[in-house]
TORKOL-4160 file (C-alpha; in steps of 0.2 Angstrom, whole numbers, padded with zeros to 4 digits, m for minus):
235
<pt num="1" X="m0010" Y="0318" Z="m0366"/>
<pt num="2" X="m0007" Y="0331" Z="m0352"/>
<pt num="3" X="m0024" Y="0328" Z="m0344"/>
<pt num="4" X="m0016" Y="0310" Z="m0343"/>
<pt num="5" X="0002" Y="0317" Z="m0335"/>
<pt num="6" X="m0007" Y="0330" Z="m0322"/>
<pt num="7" X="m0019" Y="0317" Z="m0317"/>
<pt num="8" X="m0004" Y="0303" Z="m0316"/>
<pt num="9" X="0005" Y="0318" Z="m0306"/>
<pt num="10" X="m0008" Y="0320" Z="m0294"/>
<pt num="11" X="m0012" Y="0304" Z="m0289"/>
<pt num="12" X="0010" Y="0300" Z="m0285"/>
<pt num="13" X="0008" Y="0317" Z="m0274"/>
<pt num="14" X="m0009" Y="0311" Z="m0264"/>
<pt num="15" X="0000" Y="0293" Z="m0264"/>
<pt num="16" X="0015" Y="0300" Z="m0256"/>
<pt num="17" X="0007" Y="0312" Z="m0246"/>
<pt num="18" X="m0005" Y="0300" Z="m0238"/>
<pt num="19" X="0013" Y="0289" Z="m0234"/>
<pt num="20" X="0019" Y="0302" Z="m0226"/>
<pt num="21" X="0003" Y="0306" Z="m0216"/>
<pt num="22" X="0005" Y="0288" Z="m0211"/>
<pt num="23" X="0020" Y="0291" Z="m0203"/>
<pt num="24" X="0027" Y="0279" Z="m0217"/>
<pt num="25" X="0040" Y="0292" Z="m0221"/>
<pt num="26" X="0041" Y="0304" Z="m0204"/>
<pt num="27" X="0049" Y="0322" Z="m0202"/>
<pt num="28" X="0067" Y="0321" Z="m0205"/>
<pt num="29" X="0067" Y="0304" Z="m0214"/>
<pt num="30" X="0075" Y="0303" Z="m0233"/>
<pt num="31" X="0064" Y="0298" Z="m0248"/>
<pt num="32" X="0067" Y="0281" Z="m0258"/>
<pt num="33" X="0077" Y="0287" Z="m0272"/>
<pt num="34" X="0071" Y="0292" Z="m0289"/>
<pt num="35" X="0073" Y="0274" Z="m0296"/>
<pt num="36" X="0066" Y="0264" Z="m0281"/>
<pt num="37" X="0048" Y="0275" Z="m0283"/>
<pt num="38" X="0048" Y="0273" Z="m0299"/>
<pt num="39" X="0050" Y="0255" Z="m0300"/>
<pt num="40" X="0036" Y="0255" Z="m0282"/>
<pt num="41" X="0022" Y="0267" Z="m0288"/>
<pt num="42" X="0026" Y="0261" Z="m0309"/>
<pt num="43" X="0027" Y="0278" Z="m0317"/>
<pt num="44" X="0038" Y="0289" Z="m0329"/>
<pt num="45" X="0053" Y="0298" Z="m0322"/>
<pt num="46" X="0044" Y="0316" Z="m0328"/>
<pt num="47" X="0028" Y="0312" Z="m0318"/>
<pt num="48" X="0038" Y="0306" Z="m0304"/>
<pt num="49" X="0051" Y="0322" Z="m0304"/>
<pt num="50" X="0035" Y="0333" Z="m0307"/>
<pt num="51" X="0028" Y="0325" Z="m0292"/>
<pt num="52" X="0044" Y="0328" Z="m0280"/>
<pt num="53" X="0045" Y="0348" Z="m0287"/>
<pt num="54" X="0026" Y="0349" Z="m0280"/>
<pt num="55" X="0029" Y="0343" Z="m0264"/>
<pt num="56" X="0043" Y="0356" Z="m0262"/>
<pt num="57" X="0032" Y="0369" Z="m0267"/>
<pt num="58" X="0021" Y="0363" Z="m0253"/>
<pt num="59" X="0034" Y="0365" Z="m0242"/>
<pt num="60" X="0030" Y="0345" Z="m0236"/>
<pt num="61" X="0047" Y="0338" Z="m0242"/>
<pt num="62" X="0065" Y="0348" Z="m0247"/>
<pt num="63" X="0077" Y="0341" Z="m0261"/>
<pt num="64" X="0096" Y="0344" Z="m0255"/>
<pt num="65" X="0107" Y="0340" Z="m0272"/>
<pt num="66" X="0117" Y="0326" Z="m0269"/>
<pt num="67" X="0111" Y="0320" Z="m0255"/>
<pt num="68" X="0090" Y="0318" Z="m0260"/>
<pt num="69" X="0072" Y="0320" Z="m0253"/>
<pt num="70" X="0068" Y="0324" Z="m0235"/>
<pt num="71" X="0050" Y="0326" Z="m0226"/>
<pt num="72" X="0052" Y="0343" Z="m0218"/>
<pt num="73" X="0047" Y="0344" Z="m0200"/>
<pt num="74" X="0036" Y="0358" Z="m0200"/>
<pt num="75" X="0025" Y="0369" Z="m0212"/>
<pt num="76" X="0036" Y="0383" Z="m0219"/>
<pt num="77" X="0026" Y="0401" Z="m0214"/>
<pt num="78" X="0027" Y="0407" Z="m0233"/>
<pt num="79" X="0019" Y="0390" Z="m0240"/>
<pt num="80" X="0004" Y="0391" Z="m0228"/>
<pt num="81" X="0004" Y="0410" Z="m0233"/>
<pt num="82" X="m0001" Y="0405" Z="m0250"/>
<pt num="83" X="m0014" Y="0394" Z="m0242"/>
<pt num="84" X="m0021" Y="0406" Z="m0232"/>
<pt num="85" X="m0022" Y="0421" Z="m0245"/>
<pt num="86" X="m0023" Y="0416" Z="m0261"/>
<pt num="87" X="m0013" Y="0429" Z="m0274"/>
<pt num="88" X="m0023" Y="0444" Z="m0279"/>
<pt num="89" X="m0036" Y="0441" Z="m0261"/>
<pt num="90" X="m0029" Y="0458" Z="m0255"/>
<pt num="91" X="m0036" Y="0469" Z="m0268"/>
<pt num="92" X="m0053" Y="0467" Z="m0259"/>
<pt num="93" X="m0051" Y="0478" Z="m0245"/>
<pt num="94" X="m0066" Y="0468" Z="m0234"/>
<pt num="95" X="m0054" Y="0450" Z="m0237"/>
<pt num="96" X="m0040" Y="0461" Z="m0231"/>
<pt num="97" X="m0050" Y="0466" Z="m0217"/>
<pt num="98" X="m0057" Y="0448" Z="m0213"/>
<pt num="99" X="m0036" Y="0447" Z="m0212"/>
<pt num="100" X="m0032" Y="0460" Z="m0200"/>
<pt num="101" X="m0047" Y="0451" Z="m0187"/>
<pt num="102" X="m0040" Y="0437" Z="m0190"/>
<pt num="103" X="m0024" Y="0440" Z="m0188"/>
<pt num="104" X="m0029" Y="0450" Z="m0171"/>
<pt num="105" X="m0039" Y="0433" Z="m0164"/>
<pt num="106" X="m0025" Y="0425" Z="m0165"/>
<pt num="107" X="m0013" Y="0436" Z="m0157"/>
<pt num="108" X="m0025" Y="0435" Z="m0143"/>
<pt num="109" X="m0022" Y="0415" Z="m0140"/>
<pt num="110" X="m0004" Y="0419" Z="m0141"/>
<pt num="111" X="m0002" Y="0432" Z="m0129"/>
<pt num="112" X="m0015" Y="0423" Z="m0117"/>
<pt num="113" X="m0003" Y="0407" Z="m0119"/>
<pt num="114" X="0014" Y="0416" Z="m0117"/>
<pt num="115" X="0006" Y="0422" Z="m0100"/>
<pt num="116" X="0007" Y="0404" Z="m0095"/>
<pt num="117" X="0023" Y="0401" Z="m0102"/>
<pt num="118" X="0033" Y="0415" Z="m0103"/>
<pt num="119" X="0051" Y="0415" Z="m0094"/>
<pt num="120" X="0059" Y="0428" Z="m0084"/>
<pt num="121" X="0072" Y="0430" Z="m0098"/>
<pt num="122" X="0058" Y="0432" Z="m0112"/>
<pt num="123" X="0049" Y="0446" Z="m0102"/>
<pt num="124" X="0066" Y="0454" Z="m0100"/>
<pt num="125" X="0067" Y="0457" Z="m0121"/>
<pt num="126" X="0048" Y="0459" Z="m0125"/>
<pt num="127" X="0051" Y="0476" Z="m0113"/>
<pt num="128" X="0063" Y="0478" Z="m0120"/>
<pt num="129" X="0056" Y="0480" Z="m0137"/>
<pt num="130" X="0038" Y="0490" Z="m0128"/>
<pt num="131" X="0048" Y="0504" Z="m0120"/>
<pt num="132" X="0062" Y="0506" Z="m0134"/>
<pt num="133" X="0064" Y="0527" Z="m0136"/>
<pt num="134" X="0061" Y="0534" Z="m0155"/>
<pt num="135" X="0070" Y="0549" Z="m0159"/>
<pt num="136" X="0057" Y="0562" Z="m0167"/>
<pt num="137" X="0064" Y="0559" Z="m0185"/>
<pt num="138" X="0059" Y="0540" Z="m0185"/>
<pt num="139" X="0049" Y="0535" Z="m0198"/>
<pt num="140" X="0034" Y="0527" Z="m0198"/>
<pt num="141" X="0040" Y="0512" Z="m0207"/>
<pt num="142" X="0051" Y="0509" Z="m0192"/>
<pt num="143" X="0038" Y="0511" Z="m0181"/>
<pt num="144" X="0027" Y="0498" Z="m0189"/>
<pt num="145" X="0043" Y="0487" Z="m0186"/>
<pt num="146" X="0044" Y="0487" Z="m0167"/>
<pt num="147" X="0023" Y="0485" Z="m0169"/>
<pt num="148" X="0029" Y="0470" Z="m0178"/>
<pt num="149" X="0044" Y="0463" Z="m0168"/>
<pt num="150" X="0033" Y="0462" Z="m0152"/>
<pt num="151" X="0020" Y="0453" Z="m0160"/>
<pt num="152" X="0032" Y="0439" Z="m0167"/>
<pt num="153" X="0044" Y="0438" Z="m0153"/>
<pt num="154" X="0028" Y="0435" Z="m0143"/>
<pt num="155" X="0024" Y="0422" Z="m0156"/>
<pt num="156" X="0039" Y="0412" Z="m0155"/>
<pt num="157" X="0038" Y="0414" Z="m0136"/>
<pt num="158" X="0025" Y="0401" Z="m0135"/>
<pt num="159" X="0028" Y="0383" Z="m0136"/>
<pt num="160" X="0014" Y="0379" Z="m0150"/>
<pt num="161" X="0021" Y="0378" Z="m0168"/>
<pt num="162" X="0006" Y="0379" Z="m0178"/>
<pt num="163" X="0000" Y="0396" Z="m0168"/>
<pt num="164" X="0017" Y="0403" Z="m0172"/>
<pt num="165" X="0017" Y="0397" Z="m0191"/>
<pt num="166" X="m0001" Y="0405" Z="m0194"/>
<pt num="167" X="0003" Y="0419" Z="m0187"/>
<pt num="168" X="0019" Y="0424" Z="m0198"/>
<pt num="169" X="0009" Y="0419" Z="m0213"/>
<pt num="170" X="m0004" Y="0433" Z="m0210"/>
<pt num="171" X="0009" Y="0445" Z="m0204"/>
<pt num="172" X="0017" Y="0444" Z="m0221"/>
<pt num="173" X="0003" Y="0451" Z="m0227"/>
<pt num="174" X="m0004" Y="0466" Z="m0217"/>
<pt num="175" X="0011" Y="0474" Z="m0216"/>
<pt num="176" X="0006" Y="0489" Z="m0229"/>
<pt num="177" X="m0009" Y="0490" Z="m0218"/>
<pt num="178" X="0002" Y="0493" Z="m0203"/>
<pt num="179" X="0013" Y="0506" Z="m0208"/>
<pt num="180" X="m0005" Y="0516" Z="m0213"/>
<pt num="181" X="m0012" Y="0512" Z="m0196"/>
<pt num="182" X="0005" Y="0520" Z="m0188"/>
<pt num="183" X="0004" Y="0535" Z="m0201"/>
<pt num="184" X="m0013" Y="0541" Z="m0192"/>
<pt num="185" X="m0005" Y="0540" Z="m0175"/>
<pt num="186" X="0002" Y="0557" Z="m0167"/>
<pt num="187" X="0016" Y="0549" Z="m0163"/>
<pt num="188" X="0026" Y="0531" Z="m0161"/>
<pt num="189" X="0023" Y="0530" Z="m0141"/>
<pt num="190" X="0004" Y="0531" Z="m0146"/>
<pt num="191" X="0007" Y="0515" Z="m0158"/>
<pt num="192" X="0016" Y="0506" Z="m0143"/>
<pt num="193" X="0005" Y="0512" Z="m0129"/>
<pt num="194" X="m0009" Y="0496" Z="m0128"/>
<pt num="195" X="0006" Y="0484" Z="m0129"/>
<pt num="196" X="0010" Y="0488" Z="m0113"/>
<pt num="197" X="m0006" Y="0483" Z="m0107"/>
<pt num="198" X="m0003" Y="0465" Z="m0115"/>
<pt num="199" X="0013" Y="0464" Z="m0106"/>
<pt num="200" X="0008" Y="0470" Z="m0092"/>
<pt num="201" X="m0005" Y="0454" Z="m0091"/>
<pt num="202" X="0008" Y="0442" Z="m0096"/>
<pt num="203" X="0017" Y="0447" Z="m0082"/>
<pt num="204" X="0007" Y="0444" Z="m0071"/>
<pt num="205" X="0002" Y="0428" Z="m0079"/>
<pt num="206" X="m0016" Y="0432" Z="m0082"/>
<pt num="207" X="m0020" Y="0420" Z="m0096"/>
<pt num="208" X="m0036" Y="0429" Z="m0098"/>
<pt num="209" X="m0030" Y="0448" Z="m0096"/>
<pt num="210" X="m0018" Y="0445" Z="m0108"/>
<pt num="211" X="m0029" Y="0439" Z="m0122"/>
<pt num="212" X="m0041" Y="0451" Z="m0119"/>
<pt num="213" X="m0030" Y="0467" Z="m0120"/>
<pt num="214" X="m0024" Y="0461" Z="m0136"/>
<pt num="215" X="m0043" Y="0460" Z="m0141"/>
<pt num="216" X="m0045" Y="0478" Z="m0135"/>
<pt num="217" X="m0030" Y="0483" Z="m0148"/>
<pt num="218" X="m0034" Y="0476" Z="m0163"/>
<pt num="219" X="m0053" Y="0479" Z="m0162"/>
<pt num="220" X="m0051" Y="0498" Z="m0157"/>
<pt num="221" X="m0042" Y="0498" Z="m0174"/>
<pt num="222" X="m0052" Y="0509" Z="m0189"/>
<pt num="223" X="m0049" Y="0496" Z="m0204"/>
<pt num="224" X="m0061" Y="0503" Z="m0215"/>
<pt num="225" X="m0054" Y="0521" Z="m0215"/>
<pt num="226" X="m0036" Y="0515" Z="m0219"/>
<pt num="227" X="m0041" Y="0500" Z="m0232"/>
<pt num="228" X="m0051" Y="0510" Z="m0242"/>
<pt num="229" X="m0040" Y="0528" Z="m0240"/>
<pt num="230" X="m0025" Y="0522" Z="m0241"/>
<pt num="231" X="m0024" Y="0507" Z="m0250"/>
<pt num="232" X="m0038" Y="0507" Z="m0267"/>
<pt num="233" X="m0031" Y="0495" Z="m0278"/>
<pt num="234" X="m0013" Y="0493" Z="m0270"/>
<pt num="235" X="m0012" Y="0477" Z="m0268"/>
């Protein structure tokens, strides 16, 4: 019997997925209601609910009460997450490392893209954020915040979605192995330092400069040393 109700289950979520990939029900638009599936696919209000819940959890479709079932416009950065690193995958310090390189790759589309489309006013704050002065008390944590800032107001700088989406799923992730990776520095203008290198590219539009400078950072970075010293069984 409940080999019978996931397998039922399954095939209303591939059923309405594929309508949706269709473009039969588009971003934005709102589901048939509960009564009008069941009656079009011929199930069981369980399967059918179980179904709906499913495609939440996906992140595909969003269920406001009262008012019923959307098809979300865009892939929610915490859903693909879960795609990307499965629960428990950070445990293994060289599947945290394949993250980190990663991660870095595609910084270095990003920043080469924002150096294409970058605007005078989004220039402006990513200084901003480079050249922001520590006092000698700041922690590391805050430190690894700034690191982070830069990289994710770079990533929503671009005009490409997807690039921005991934790359908040994969920063959720590594940000344990950033606050290591600052604690080794001297001190938080040493962590900033090769962004201004990327920036520097960017503004002078230098598509390739900038992607390759963000290459350098990432690559001159020691994984092994802080995921196997700081971080044995953390996860």
């Amino acid at each position: 019997m409940i080999l019978e109700t996931t397998t039922t289950v399954e095939a209303i979520v591939n059923l309405l997925k594929k309508r949706i990939c269709s473009g039969i029900y588009r971003p934005g638009d709102k589901l048939p209601s509960e009564r009008v599936l069941q009656q079009e696919v011929g199930v069981g209000r369980l399967a059918l609910r179980e179904a709906l819940s499913r495609l939440s959890a996906m992140g595909i479709t969003a269920t406001s009460h009262g008012r019923g079932t959307f098809v979300q416009g865009d892939v929610k950065s915490a859903t693909l997450a879960d795609v990307l690193v499965p629960y428990g995958a950070l445990s293994d310090p060289k599947r945290l490392e394949d993250l980190v390189l990663a991660r870095g790759m595609i910084e270095s589309e990003i920043a080469g893209i924002a150096a294409l489309q970058r605007t005078e006013k989004q220039l402006e704050m990513l200084w901003s954020i480079v050249e922001y002065q520590f006092s000698a008390t700041t922690s590391s944590e805050r430190v690894a915040a700034q690191d982070l800032h830069f990289h994710r107001m770079l990533a929503e700088s671009i005009d490409n979605t997807f690039l921005a989406t991934m790359h908040a799923a994969l920063t959720d992730h590594i940000k344990m192995f950033l606050r290591a990776f600052v604690k080794s520095k001297s001190n938080p203008a040493e962590v900033m330092e090769p962004h201004r290198s990327i920036l520097k590219a960017i503004e002078k539009r230098d598509s390739d400069a900038a992607g390759h400078a963000n290459d350098r950072e990432w690559r001159s970075i020691p994984r092994r040393y802080h995921l196997d010293q700081e971080f044995p069984g953390s996860f």
